[in-house]
N, CA, C and O atoms as a GROMACS GRO file, in nm:
protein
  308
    1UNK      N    1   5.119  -8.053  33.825
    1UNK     CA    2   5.194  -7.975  33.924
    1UNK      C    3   5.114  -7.849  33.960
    1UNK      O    4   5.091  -7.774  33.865
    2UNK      N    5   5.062  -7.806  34.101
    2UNK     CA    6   5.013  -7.700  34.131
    2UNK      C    7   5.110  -7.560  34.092
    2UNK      O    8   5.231  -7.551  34.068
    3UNK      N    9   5.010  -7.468  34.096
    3UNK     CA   10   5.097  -7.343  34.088
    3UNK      C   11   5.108  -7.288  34.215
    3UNK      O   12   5.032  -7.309  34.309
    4UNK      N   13   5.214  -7.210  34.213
    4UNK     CA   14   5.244  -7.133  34.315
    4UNK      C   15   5.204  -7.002  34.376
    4UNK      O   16   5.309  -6.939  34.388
    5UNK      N   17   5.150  -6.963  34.399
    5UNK     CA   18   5.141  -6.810  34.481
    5UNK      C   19   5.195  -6.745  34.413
    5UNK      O   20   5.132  -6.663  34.347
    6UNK      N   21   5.338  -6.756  34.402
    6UNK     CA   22   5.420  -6.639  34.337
    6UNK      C   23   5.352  -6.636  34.219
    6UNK      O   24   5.286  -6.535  34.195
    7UNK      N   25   5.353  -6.753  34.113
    7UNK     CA   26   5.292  -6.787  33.981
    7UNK      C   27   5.215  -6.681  33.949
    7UNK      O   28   5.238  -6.584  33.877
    8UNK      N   29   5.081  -6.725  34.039
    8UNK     CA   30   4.986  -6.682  34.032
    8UNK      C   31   4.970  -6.486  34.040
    8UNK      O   32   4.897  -6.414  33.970
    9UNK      N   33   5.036  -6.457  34.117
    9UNK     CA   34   5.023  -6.294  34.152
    9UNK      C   35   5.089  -6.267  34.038
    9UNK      O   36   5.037  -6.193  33.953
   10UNK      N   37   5.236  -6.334  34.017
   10UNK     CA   38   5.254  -6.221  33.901
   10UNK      C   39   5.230  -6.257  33.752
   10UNK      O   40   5.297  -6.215  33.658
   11UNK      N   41   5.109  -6.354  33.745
   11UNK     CA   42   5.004  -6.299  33.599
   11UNK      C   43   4.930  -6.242  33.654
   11UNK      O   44   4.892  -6.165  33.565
   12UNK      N   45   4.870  -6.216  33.743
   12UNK     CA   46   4.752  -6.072  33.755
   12UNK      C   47   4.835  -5.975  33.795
   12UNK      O   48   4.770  -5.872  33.774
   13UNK      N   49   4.939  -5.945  33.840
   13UNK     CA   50   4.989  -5.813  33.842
   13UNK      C   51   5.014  -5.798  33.688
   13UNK      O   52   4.932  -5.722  33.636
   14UNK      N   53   5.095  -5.843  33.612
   14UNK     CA   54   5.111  -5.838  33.456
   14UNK      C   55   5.036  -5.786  33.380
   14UNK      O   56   5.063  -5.685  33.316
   15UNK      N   57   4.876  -5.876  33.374
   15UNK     CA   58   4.788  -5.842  33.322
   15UNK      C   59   4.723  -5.707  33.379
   15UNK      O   60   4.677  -5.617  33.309
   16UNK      N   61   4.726  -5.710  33.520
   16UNK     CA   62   4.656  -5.552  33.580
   16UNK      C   63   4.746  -5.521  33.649
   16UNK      O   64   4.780  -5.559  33.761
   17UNK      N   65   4.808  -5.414  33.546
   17UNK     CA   66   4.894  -5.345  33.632
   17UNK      C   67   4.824  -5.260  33.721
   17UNK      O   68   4.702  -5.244  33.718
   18UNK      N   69   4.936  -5.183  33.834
   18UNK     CA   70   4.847  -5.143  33.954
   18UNK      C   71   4.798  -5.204  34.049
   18UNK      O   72   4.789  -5.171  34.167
   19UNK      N   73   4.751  -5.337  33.974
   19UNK     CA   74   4.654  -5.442  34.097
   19UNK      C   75   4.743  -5.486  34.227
   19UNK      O   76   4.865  -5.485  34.210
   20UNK      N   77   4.690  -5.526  34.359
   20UNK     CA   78   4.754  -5.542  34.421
   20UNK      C   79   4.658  -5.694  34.510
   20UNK      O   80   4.557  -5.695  34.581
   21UNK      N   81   4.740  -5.793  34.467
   21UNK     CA   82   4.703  -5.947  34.503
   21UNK      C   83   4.737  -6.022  34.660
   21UNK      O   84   4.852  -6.027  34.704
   22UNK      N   85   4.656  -6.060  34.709
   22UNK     CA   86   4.663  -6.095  34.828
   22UNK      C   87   4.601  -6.249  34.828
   22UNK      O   88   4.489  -6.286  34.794
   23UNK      N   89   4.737  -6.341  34.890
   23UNK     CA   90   4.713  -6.538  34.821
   23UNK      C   91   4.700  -6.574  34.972
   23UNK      O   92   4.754  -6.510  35.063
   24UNK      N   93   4.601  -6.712  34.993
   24UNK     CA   94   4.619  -6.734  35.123
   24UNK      C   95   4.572  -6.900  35.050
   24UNK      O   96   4.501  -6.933  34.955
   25UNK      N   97   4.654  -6.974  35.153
   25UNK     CA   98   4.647  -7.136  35.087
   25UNK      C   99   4.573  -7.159  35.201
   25UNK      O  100   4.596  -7.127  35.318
   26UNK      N  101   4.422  -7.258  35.117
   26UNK     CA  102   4.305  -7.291  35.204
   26UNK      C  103   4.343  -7.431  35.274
   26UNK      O  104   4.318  -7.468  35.389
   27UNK      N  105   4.415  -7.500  35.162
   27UNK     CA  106   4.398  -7.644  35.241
   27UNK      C  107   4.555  -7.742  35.271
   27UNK      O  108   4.589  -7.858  35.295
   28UNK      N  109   4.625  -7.584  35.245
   28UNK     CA  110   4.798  -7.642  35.283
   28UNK      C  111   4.816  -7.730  35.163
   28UNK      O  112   4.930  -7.770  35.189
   29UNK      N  113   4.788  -7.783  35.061
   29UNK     CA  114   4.850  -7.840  34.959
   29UNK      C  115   4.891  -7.742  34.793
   29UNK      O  116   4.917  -7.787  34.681
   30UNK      N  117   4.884  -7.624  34.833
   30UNK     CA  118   4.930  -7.528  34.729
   30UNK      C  119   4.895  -7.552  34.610
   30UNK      O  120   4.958  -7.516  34.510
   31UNK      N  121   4.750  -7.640  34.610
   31UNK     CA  122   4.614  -7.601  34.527
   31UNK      C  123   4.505  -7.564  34.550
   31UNK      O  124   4.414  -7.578  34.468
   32UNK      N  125   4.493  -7.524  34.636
   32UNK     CA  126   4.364  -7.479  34.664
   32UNK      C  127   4.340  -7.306  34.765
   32UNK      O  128   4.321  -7.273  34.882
   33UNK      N  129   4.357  -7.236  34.629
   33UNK     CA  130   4.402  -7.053  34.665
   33UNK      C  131   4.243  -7.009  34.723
   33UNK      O  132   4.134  -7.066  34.716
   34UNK      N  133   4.292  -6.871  34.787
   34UNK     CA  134   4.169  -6.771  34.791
   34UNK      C  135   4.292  -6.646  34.735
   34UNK      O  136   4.415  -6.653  34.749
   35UNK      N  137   4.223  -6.550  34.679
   35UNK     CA  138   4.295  -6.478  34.580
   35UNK      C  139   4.215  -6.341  34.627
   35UNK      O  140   4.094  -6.337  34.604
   36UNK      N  141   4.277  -6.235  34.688
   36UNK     CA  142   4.207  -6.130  34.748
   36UNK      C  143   4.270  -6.000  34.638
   36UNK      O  144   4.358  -5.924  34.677
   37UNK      N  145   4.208  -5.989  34.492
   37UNK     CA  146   4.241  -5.893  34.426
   37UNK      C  147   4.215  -5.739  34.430
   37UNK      O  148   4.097  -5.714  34.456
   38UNK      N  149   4.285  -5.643  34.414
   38UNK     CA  150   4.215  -5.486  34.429
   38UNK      C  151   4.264  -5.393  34.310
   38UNK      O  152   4.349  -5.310  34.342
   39UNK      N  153   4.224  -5.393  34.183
   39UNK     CA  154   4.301  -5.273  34.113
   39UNK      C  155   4.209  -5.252  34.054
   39UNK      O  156   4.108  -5.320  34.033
   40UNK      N  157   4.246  -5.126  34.014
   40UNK     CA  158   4.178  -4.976  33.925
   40UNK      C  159   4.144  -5.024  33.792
   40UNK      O  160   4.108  -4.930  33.722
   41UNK      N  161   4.143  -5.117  33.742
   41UNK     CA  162   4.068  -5.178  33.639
   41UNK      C  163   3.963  -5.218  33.645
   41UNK      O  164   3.891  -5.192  33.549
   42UNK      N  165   3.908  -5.294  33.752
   42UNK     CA  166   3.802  -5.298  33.830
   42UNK      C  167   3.663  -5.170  33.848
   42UNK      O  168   3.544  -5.199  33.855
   43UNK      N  169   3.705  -5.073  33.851
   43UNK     CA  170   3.644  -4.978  33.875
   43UNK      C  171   3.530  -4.947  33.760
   43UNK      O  172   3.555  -4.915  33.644
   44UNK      N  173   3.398  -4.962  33.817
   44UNK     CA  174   3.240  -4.943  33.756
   44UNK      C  175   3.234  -5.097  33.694
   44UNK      O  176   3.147  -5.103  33.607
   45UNK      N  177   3.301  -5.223  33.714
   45UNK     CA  178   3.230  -5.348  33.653
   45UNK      C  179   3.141  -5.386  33.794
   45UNK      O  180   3.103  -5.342  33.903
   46UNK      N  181   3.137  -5.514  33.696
   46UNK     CA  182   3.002  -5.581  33.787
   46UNK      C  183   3.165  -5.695  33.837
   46UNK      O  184   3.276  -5.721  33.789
   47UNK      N  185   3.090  -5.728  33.949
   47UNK     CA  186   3.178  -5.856  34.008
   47UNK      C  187   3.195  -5.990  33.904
   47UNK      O  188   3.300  -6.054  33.895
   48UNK      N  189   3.079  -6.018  33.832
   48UNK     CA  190   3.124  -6.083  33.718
   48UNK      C  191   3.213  -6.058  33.620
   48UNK      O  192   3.260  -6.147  33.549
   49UNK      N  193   3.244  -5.918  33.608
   49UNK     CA  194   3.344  -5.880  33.506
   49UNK      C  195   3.436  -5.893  33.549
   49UNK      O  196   3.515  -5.961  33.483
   50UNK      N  197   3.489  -5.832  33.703
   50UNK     CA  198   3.563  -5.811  33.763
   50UNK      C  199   3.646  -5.954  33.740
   50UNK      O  200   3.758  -5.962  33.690
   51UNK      N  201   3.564  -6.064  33.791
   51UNK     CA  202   3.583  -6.180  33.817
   51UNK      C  203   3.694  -6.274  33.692
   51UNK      O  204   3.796  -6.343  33.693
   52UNK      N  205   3.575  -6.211  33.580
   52UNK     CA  206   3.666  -6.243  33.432
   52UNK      C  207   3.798  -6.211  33.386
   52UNK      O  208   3.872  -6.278  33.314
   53UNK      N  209   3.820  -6.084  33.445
   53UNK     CA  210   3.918  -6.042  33.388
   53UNK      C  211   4.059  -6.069  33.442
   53UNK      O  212   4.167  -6.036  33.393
   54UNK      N  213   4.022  -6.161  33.594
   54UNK     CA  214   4.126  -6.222  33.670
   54UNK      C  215   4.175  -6.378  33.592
   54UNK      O  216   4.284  -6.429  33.565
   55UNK      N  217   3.989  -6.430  33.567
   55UNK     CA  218   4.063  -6.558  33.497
   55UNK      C  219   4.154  -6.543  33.348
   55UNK      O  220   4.243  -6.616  33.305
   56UNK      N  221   4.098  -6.428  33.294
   56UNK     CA  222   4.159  -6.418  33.141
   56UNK      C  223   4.311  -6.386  33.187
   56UNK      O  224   4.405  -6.414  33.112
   57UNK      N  225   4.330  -6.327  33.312
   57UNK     CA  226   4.518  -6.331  33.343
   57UNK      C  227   4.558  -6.464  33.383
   57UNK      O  228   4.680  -6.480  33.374
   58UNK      N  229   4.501  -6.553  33.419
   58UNK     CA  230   4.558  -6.656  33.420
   58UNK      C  231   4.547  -6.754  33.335
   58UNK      O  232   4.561  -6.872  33.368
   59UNK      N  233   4.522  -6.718  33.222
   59UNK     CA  234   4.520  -6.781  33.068
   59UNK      C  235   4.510  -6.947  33.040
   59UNK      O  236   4.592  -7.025  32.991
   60UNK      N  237   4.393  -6.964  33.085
   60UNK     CA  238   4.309  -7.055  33.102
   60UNK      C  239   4.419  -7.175  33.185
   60UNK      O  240   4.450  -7.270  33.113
   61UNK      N  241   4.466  -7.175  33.300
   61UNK     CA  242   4.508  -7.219  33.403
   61UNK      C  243   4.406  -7.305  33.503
   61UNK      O  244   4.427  -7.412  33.560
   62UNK      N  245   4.305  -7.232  33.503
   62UNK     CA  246   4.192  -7.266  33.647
   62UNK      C  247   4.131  -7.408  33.562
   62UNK      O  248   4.104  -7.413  33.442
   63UNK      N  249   4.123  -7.496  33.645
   63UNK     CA  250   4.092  -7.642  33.648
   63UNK      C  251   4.219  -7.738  33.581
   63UNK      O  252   4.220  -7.857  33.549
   64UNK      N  253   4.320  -7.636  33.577
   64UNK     CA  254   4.443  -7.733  33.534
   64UNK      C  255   4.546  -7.716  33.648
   64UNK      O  256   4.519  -7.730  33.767
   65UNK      N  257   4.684  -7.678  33.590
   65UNK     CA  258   4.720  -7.608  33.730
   65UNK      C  259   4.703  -7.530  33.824
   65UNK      O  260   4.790  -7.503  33.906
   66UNK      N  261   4.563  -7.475  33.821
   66UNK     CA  262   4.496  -7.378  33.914
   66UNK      C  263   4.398  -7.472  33.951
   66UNK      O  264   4.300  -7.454  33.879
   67UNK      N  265   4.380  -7.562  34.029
   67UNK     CA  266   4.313  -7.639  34.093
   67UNK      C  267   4.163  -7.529  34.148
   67UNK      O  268   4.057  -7.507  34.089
   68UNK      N  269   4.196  -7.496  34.237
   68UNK     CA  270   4.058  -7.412  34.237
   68UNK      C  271   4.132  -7.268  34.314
   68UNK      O  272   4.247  -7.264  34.357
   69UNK      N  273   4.024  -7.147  34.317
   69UNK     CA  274   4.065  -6.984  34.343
   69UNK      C  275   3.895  -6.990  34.403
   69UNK      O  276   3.783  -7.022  34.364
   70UNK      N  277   3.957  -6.940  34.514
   70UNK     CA  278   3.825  -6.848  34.542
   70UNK      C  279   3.857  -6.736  34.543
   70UNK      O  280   3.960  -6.715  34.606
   71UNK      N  281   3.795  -6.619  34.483
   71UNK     CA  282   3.809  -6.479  34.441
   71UNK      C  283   3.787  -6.370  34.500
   71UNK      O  284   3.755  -6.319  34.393
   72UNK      N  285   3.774  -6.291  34.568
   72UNK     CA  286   3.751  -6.143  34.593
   72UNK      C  287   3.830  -6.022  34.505
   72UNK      O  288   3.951  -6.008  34.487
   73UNK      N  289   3.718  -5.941  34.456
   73UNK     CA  290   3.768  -5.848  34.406
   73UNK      C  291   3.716  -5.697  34.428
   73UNK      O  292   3.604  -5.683  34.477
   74UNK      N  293   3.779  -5.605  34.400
   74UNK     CA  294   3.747  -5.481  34.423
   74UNK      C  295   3.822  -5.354  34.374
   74UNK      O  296   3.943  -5.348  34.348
   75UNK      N  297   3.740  -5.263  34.366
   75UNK     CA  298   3.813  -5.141  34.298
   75UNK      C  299   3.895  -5.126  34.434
   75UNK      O  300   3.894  -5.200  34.532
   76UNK      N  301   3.949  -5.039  34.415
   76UNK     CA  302   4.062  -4.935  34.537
   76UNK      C  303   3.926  -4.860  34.578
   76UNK      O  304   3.813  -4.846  34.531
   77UNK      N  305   4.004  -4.814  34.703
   77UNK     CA  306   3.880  -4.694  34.743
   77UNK      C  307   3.930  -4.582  34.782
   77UNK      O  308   3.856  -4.489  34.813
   0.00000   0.00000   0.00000
């Protein structure tokens, strides 16, 4: 069973608080996310970290019910 949007935002809001998640469904079957993340946790990593610390909120989900995420992330500015 895919996850949902909702699902999905609120384990990364959970895990980063502050963060503020933006879901857009790529291929209309509500597996296949782009995930437009922005919080203050973020701030001085590398995009690889950044990147990590989204999958570690979704607690090892991605290739199960997280079919696939494409990611953007960023500090606030």
């Amino acid at each position: 069973m895919p996850m949902a949007a909702e699902d999905i935002v609120s384990m990364i809001e959970t895990a980063l608080p502050g963060a503020t998640v933006e879901m857009r469904d790529l291929a209309g079957d509500n597996d296949h996310w782009a995930a437009k993340v922005t919080a203050p946790q973020f701030a001085g990593l590398s995009r690889v970290q950044q990147h990590k610390l989204v999958y570690e909120a979704l607690g090892g989900r991605m290739g199960g019910e997280l079919h696939a995420l494409q990611l953007t992330t960023q500090a606030p500015t």
